[in-house]
N, C-alpha and C positions, 0 to 999 in steps of 0.2 A: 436558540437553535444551535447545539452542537453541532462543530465542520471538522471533521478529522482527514487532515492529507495526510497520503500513506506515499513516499517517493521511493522508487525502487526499480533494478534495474526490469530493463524489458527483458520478455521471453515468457512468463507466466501463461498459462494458458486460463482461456474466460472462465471454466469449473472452478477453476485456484482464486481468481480474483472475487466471482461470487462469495467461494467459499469463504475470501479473507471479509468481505465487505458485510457477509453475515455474522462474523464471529465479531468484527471489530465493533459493530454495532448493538449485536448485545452485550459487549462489555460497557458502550459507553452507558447503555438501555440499567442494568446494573448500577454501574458504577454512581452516577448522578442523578438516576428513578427517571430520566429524560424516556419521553412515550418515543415510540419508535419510528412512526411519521415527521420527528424532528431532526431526526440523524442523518447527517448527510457527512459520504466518504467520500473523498476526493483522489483518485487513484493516479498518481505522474510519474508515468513509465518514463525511464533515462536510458536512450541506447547505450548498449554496453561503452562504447569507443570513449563516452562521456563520463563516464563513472570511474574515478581515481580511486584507489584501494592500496597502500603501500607504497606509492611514489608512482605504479604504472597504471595504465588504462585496464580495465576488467578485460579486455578483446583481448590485448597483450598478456594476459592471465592465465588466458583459457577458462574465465568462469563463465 
């Protein structure tokens, strides 16, 4: 059973996340012939203030 985590900061909205959870799925669905009932995404949003990028926090960024 493929498990693919996707970490990334928060803010996405749930259309975006389906939308990634469907694509990243028929990649894996592709990629390894794995049926699609096996595919499991694991999605771990990171508040921005947590996510380092260039030495400062994404908040501190403005991303």
């Amino acid at each position: 059973m493929p498990i693919v985590q996707v970490n990334m900061m928060s803010g996405r909205t749930a259309d975006q996340k389906e939308k990634m959870i469907r694509k990243v799925t028929d990649a894996v669905m592709e990629a390894i012939d794995a049926p699609e009932q096996n595919v499991t995404v694991i999605i771990n949003e990171i508040p921005k203030s947590e996510f380092g990028i260039g030495g400062l926090s994404a908040d501190k960024q403005g991303r």
